[in-house]
Residue frames relative to the residue before (quaternion, step in Angstrom):
aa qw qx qy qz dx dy dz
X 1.0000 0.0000 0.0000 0.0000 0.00 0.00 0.00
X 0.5391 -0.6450 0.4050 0.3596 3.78 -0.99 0.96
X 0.4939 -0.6189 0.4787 0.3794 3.35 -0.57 0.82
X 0.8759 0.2067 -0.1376 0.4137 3.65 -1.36 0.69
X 0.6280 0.4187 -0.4235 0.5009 3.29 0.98 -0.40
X 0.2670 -0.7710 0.5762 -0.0476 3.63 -0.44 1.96
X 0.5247 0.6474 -0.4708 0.2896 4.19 0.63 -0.66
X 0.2444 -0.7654 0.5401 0.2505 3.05 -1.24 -0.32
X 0.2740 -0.7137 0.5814 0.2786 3.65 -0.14 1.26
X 0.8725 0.2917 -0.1138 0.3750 3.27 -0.11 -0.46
X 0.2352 0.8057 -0.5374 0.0820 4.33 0.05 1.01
X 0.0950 -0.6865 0.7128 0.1079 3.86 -0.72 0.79
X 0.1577 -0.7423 0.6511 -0.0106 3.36 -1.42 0.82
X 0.8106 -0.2342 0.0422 0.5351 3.72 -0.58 0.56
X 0.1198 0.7964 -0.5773 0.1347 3.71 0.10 1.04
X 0.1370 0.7233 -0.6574 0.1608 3.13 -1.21 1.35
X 0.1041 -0.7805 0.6155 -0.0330 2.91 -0.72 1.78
X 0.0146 0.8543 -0.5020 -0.1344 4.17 -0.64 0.66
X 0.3808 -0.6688 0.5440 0.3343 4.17 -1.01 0.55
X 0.2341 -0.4546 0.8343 0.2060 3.73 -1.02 0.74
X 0.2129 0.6294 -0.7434 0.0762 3.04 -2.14 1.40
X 0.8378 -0.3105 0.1577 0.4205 3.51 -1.22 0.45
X 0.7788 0.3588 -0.0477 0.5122 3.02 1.15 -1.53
X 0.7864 -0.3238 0.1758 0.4958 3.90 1.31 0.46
X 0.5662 -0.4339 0.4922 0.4989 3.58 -1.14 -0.10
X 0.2163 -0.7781 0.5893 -0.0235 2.77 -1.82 0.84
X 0.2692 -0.9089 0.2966 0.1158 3.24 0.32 1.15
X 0.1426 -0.8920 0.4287 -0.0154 3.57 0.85 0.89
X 0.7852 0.0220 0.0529 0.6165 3.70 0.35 -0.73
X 0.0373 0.9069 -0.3902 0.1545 3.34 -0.77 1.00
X 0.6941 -0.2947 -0.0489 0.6550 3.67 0.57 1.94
X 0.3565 0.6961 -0.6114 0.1206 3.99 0.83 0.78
X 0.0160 -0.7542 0.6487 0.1005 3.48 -1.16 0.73
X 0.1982 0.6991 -0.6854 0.0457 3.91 -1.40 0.40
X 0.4032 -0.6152 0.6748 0.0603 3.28 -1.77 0.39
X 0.0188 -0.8528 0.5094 -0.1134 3.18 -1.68 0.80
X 0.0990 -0.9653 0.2384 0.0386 3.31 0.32 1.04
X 0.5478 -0.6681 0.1487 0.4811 3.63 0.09 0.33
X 0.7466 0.3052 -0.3487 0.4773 3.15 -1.24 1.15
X 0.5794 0.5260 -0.3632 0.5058 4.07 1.40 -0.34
X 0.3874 -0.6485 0.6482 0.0958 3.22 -1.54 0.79
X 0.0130 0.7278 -0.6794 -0.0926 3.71 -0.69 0.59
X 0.0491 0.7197 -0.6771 -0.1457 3.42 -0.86 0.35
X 0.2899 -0.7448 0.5837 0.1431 2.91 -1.39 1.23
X 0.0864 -0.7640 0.6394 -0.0001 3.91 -0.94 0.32
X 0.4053 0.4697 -0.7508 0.2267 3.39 -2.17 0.52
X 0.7859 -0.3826 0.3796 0.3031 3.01 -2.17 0.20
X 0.5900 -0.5122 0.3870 0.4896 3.70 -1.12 0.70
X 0.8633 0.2079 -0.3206 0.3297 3.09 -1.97 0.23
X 0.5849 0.6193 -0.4914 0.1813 3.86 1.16 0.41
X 0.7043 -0.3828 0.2820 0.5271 3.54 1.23 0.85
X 0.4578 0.5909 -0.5956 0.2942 3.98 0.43 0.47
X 0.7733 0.2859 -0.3009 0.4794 3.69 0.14 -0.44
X 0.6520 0.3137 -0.4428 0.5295 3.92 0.50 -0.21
X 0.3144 0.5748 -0.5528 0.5149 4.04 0.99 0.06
X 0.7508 0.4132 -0.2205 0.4657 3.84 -0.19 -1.76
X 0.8672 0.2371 -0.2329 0.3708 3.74 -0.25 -1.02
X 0.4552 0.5370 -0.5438 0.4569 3.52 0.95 0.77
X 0.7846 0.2663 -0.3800 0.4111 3.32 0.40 -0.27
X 0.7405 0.3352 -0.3751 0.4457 3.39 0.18 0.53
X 0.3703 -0.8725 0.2474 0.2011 3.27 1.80 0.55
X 0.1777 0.8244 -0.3497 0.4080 2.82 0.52 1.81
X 0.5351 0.4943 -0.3529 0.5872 3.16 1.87 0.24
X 0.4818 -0.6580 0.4693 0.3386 3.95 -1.09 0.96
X 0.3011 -0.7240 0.6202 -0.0208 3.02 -1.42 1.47
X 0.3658 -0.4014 -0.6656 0.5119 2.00 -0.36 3.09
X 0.5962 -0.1630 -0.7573 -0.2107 1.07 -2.14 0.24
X 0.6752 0.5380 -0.3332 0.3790 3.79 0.70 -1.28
X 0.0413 0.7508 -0.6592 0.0085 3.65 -1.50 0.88
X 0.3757 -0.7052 0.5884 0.1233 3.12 -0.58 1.23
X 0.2232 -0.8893 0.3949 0.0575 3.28 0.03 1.82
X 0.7346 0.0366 0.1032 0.6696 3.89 1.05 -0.90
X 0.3655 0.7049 -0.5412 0.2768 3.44 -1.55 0.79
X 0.2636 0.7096 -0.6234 -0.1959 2.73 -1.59 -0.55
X 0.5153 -0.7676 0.3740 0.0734 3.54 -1.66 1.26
X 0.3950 0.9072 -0.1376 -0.0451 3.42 0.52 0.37
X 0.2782 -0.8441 0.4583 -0.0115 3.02 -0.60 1.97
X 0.7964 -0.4029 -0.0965 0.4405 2.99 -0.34 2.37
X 0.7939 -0.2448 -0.0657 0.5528 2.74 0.54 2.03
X 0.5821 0.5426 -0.3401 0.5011 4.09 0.55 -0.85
X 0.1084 -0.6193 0.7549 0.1869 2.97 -1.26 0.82
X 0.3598 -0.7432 0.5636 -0.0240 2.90 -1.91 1.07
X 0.5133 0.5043 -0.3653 0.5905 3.39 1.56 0.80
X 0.5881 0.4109 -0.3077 0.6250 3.77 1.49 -0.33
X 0.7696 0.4789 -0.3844 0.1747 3.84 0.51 -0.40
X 0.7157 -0.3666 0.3098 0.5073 4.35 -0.85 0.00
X 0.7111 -0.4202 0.4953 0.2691 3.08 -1.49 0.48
X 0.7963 0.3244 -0.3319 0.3880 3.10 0.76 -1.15
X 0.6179 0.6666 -0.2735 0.3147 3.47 1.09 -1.01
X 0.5258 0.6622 -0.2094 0.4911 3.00 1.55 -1.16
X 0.6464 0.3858 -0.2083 0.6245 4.04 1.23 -0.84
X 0.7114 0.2795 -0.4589 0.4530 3.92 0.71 0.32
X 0.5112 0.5711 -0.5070 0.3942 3.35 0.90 0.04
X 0.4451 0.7914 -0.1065 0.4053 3.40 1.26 -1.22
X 0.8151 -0.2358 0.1402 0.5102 3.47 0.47 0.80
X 0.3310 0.7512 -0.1284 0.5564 3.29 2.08 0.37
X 0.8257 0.3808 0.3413 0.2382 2.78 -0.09 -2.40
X 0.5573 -0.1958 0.3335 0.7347 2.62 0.84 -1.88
X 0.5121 -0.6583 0.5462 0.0784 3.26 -1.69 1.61
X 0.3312 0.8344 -0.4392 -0.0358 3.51 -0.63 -0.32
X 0.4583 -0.7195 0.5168 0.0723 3.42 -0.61 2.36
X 0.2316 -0.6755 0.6947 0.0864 3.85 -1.14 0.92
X 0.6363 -0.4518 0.4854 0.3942 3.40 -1.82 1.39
X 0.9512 0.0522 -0.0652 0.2970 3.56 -0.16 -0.94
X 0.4255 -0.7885 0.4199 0.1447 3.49 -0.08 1.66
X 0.4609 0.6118 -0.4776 0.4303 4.01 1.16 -0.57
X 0.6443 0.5211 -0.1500 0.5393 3.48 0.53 -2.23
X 0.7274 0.3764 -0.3731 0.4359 4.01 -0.23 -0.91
X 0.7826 0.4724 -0.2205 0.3403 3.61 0.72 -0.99
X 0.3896 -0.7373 0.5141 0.2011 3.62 -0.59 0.95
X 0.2168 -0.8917 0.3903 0.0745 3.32 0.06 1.53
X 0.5383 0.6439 -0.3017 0.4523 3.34 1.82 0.11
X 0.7501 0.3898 -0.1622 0.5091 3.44 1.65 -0.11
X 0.6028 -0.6290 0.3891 0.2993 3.50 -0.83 0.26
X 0.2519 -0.7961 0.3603 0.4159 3.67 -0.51 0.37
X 0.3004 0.6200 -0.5713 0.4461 3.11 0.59 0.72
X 0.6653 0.5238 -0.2590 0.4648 3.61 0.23 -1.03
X 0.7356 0.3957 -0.2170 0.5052 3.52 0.58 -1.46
X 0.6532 0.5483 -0.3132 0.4179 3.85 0.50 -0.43
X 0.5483 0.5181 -0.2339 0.6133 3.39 1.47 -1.47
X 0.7256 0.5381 -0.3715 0.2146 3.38 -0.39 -0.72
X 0.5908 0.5712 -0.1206 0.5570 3.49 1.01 -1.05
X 0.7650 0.3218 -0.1372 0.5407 3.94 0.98 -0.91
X 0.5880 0.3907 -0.3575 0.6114 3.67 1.56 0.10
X 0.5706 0.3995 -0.3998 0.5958 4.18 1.24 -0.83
X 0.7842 0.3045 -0.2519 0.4785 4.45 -0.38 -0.13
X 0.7975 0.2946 -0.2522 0.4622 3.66 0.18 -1.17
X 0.1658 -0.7894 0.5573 0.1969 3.73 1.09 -0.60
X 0.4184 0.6709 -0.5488 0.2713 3.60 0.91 1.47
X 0.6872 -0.5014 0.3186 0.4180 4.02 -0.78 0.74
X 0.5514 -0.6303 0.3450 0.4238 3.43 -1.17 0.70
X 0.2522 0.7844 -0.3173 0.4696 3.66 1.40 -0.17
X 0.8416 0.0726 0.0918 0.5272 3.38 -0.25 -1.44
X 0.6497 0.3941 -0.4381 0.4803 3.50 0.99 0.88
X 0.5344 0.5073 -0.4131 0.5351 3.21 1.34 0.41
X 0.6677 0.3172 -0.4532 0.4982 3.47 0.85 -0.25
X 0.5218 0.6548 -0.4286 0.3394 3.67 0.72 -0.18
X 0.7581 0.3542 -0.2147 0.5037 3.43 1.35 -0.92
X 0.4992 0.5492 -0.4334 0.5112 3.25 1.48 0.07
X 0.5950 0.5496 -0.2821 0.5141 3.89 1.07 -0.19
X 0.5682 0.3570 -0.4008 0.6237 3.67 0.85 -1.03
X 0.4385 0.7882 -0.2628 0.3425 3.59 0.01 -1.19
X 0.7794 0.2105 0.0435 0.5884 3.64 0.26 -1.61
X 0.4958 0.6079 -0.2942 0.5459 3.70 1.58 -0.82
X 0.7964 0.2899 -0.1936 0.4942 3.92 0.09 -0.98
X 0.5553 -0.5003 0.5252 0.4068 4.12 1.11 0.20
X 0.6531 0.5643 -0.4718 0.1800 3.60 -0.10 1.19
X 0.3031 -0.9289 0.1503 0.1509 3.31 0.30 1.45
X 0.7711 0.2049 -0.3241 0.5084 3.29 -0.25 1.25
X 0.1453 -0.8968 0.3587 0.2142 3.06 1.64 0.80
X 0.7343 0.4803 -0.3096 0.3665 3.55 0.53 -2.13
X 0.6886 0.5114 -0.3762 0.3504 3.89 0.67 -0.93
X 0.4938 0.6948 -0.2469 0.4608 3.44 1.31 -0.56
X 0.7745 0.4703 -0.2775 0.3194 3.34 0.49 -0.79
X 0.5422 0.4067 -0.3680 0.6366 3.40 1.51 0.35
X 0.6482 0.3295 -0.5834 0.3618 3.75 -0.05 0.20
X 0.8779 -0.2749 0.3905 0.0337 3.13 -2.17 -0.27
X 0.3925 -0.7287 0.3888 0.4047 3.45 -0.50 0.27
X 0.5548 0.6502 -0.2246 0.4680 3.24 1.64 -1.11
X 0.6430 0.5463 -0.2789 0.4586 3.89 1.52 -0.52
X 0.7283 0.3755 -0.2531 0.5144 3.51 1.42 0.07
X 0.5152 -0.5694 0.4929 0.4092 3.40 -1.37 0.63
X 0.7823 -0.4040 0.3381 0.3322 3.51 -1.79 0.12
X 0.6678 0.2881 -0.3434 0.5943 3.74 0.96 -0.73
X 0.7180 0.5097 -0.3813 0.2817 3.42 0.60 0.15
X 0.3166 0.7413 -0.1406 0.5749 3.05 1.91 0.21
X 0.6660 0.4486 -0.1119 0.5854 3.39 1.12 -1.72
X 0.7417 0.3516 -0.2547 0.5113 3.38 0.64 -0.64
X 0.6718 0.5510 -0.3152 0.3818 3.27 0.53 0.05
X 0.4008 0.5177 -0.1517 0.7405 3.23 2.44 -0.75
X 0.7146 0.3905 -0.3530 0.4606 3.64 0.30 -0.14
X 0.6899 0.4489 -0.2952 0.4851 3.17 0.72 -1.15
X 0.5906 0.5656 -0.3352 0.4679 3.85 1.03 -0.44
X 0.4282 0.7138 -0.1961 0.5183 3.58 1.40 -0.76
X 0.8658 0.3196 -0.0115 0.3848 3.47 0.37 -1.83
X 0.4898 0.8095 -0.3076 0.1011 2.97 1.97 -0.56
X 0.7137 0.3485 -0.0883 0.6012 3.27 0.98 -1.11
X 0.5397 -0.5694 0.4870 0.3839 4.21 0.75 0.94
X 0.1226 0.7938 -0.5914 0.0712 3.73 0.06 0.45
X 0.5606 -0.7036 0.3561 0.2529 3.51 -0.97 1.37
X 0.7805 0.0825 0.0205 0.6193 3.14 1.32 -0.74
X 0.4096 -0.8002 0.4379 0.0133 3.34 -1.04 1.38
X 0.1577 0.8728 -0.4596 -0.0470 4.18 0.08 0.33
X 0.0128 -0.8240 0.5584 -0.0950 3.53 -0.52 0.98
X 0.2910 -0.7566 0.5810 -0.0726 2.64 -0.71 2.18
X 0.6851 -0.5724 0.1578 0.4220 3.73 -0.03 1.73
X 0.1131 -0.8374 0.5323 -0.0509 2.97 0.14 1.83
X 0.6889 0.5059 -0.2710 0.4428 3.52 1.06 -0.08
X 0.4909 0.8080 -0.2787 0.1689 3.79 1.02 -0.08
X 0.6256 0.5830 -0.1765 0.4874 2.66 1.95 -0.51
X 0.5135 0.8133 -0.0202 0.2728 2.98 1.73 -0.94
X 0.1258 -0.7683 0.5039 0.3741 3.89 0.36 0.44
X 0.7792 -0.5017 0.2350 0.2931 3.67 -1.31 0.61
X 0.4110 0.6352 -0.3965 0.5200 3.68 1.70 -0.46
X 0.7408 0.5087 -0.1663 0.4060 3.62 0.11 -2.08
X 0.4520 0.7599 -0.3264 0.3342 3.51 1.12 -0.75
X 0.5939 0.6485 -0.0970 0.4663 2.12 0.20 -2.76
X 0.7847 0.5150 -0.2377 0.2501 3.66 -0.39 -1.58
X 0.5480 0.6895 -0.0367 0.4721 2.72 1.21 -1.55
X 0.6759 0.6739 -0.1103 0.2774 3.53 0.67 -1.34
X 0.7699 0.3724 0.0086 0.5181 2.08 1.12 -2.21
X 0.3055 0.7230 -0.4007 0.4726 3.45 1.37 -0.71
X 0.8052 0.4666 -0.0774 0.3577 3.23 -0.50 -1.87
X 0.8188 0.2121 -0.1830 0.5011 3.53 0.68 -0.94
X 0.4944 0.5918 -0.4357 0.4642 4.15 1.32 0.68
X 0.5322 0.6255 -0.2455 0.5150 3.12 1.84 -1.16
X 0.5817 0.4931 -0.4147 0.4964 4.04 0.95 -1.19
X 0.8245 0.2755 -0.3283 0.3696 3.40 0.05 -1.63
X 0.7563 0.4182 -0.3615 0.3499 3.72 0.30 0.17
X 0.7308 0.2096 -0.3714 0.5330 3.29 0.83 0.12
X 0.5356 -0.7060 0.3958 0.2410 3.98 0.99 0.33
X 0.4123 0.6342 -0.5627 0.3333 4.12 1.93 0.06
X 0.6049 -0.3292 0.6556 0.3098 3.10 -2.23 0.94
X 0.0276 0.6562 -0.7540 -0.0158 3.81 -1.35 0.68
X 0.4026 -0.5863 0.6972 0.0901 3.54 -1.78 0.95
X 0.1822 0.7525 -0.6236 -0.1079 4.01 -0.31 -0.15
X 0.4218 -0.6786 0.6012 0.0141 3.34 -0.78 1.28
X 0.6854 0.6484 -0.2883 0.1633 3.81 -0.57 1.13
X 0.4718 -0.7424 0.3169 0.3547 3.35 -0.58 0.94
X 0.5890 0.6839 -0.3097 0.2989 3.43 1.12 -0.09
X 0.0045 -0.8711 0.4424 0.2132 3.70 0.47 0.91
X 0.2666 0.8578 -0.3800 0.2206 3.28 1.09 0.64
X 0.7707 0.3844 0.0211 0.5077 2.51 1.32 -2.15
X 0.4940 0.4863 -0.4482 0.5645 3.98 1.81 -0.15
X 0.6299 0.4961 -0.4332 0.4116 3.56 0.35 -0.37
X 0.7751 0.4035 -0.1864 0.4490 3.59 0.53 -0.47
X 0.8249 0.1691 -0.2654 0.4696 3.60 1.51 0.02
X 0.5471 0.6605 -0.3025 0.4159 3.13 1.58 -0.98
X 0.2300 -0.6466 0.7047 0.1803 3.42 -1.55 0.80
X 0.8516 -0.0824 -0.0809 0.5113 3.63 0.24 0.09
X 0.2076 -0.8235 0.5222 0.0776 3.70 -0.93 1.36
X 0.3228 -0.7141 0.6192 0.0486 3.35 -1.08 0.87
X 0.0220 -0.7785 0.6273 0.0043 3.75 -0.31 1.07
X 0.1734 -0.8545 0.4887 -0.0322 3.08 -1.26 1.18
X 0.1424 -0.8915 0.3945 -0.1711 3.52 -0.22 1.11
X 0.7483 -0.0735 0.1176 0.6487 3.97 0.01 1.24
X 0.8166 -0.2838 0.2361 0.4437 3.45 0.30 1.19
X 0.8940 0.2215 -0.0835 0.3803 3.62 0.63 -1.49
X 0.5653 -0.4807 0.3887 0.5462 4.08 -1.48 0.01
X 0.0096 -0.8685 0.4394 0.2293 3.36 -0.96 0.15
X 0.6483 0.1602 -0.1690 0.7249 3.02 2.47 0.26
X 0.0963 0.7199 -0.6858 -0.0473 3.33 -1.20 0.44
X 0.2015 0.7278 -0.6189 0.2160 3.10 -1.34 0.77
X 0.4897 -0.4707 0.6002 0.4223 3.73 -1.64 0.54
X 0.7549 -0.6080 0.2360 0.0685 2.31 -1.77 1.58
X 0.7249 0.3654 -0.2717 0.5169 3.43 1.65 -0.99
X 0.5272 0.5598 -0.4296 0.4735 3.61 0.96 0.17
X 0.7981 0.3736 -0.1859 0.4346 3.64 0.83 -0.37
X 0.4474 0.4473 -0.4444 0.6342 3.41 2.00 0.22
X 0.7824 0.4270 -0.1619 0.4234 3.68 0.08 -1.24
X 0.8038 0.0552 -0.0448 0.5906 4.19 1.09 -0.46
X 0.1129 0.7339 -0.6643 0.0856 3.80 0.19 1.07
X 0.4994 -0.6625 0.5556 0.0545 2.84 -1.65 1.64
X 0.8672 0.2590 -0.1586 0.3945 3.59 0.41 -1.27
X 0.6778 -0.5561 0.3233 0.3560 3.93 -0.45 0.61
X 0.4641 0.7299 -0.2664 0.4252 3.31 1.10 -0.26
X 0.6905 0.4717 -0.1704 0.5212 2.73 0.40 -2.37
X 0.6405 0.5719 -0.4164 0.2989 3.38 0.29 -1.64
X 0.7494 0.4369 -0.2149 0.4486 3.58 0.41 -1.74
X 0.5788 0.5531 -0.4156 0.4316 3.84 1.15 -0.42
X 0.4774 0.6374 -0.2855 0.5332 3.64 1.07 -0.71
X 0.8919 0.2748 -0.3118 0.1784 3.03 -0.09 -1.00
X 0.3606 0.7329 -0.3181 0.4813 2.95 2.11 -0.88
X 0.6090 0.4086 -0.5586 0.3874 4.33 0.22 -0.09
X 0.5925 -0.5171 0.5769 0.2209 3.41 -1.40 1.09
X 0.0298 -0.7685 0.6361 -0.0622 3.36 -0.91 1.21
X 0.0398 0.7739 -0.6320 -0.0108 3.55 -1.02 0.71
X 0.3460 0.7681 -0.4628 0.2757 3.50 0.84 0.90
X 0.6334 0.6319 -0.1511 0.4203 3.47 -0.30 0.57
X 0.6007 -0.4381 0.4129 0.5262 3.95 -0.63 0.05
X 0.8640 -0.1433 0.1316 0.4643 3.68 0.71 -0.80
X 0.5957 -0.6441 0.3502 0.3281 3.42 -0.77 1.30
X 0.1948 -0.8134 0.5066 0.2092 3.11 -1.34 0.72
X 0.8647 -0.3994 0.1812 0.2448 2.93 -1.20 0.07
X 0.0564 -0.9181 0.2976 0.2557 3.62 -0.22 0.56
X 0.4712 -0.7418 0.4546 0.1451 3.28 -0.92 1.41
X 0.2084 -0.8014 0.5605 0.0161 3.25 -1.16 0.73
X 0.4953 -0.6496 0.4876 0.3082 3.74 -0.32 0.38
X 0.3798 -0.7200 0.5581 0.1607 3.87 -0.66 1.26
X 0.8227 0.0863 -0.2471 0.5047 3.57 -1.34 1.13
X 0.4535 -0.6368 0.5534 0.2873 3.14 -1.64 0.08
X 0.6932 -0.4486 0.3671 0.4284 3.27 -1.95 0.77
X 0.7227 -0.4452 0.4375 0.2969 3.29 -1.88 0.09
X 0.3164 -0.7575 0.5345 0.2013 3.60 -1.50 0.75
X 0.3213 -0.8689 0.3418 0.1577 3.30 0.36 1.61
X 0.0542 -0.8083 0.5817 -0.0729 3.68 0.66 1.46
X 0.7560 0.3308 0.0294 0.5641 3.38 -0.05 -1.86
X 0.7167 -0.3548 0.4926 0.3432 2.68 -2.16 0.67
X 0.3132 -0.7281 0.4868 0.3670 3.61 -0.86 -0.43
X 0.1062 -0.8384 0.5336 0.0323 3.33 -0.80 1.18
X 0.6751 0.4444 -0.2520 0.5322 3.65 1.31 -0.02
X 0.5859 -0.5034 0.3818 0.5074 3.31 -0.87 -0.31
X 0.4665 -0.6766 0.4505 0.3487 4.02 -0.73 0.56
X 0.6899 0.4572 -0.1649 0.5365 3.75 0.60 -0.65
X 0.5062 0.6206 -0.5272 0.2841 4.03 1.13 0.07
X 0.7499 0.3727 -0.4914 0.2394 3.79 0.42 -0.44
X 0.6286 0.5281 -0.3419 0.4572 3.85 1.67 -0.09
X 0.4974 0.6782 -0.3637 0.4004 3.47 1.25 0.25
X 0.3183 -0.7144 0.5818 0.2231 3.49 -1.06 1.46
X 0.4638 0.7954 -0.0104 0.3901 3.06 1.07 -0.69
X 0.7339 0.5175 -0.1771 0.4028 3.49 1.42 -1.28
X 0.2742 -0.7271 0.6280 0.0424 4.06 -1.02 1.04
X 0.5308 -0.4152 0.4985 0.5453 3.75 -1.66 -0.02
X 0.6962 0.3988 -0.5773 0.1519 3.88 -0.64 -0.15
X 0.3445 0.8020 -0.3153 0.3724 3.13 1.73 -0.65
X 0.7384 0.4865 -0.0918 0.4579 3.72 0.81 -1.40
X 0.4754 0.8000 -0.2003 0.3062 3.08 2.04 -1.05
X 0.7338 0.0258 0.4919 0.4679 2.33 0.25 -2.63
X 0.6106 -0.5227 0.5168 0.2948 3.44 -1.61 0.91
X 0.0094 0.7014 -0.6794 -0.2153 3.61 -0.60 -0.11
X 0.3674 -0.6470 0.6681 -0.0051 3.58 -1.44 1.52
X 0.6550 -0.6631 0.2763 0.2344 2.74 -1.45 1.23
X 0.0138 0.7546 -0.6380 -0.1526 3.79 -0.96 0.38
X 0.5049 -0.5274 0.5996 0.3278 3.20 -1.91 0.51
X 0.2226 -0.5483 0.8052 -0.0392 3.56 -1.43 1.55
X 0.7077 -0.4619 0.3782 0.3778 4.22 0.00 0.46
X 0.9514 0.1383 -0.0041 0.2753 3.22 -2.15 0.54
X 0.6430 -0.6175 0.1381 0.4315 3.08 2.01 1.42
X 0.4106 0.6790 -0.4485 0.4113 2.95 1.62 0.79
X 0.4637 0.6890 -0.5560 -0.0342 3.91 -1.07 0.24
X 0.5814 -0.6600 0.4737 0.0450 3.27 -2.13 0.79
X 0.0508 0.7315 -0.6166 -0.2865 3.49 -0.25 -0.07
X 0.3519 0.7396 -0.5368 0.2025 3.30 -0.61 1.34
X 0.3885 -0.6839 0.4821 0.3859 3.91 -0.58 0.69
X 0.8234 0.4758 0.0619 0.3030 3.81 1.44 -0.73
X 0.2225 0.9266 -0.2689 0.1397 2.46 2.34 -0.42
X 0.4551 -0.5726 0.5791 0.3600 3.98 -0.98 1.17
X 0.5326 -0.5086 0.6178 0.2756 2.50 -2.32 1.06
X 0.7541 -0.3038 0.3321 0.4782 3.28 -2.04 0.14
X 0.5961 0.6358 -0.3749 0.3161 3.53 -0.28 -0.30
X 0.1956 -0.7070 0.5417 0.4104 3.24 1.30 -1.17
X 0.7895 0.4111 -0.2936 0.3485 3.83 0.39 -0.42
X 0.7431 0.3375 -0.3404 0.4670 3.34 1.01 -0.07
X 0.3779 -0.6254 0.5790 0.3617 3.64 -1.26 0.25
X 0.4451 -0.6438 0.5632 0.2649 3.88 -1.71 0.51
X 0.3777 -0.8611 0.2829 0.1891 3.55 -0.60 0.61
């Protein structure tokens, strides 16, 4: 992150976004707020369905309207709120503005066109430069994301590249138009662990040289641990920890986290241990939420728990929990 430069391109405040279905509202995302500043990485993490990607495409309104409504909030990209603005404005911010890389690059990519075409397009619909000087532009993003022989490339296919190549091509589409603020919705999952790697690094040469606020969407706390300056864990719709990354690998506050931890495969030692998995399943986000989301999988859990929501508090040094119980510093005891 640029030294001194304290703002925040990027600030979500109480966002809730719910799905009218057959069977009732569905509460999907639920009072999540975070911030991002330029050049910082947040990666955000938990178990599928706890609201990280419908979290992301509400604010840039990307979720079909019905079912999803993006009930309270507000988005704001350097200062604009982006739940109050036009249709149309709302489509230059959009790949503009803010980039944003899909898990799966097969599905994301229009296999009826050329990348060339798909890269151009986006830098002639925002930058309004000639097809001419958007072909070298994508020959540049291209050569920018590691793809060799960029210019010949830009006439083949999606089906003509391998899967991390694909990703990088989705990335470089992302970057087209210098976008203030980057979101990647686990752009690596598909990926064997080499390509990753590649990826990664890609992704984090791109931060320190072009200085964009990135979001990194993923269940892998492998890979937040290795780029993310501050992680956001998400859980039943809502945040239930935030903190810099080495305070929240090395001192998790909220039971979750704890049980997320433990779940990384370890093989350190005379002999691997065991891997541990987290007991019951996440929450069915029917109702508003009036309890805590994580009380029936909690060792940890009491009657206020059942009560009430607990809301986030500050535990120090940009650390906070939403927890009635939160572990002591240690990580092994609980405060009373």
């Amino acid at each position: 992150m640029p030294d001194g430069d304290t703002r925040n391109v990027l600030e979500v405040n109480d966002l809730s976004t719910v799905f009218q279905t057959r069977g009732g509202a569905v509460h999907a995302v639920n009072s999540v707020s975070f911030h991002v500043k330029p050049g910082e990485l947040l990666g955000v993490v938990g178990e599928s369905g706890s609201g990280k990607s419908v979290t992301m495409m509400s604010l840039i309104g990307l979720l079909p309207s019905p079912p999803a409504e993006v009930r309270s909030g507000e988005v704001l990209l350097d200062g604009e709120d982006l739940l109050k603005v036009s249709p149309e404005r709302l489509r230059d911010v959009r790949g503009g503005e803010i980039g944003f890389i899909f898990q799966d690059p097969m599905t994301s990519l229009n296999p009826v066109f050329n990348v060339g075409f798909q890269i151009m397009e986006p830098i002639r619909r925002h930058m309004g430069l000639s097809k001419a000087q958007a072909r070298e532009r994508a020959v540049e993003l291209l050569e920018l994301v590691g793809i060799p022989g960029a210019r010949a490339r830009l006439t083949d296919y999606p089906h003509q590249f391998s899967g991390g190549m694909r990703q990088r091509v989705m990335i470089a589409i992302a970057l087209a138009c210098d976008p203030k603020v980057l979101i990647a919705d686990e752009p690596t999952t598909a990926l064997d662990v080499t390509i990753q790697a590649q990826i990664l690094e890609i992704v984090d040469d791109l931060r320190a040289k072009l200085g964009m606020a990135i979001v990194w969407i993923t269940h892998d706390l492998g890979v937040v641990a290795g780029i993310a300056d501050r992680v956001m864990v998400m859980y039943g719709g809502q945040v239930v920890e935030h903190a810099p990354v080495h305070p929240l690998f090395n001192d998790p506050r909220h039971p979750y986290t704890r049980a997320l931890l433990k779940t990384i495969p370890s093989v350190s030692g005379a002999r691997a241990k065991k891997l541990q998995v987290i007991e019951g399943q996440p929450p069915i986000l029917g109702a508003a939420p009036v309890a805590c989301p994580f009380r029936d999988r909690c060792p940890l859990v009491f009657d206020r728990c059942h009560q009430q929501n607990p809301l986030r508090e500050d535990v120090g040094a940009g650390h906070d929990v939403a927890c009635f119980h939160p572990l002591a510093q240690t990580g092994r005891e609980a405060v009373a």
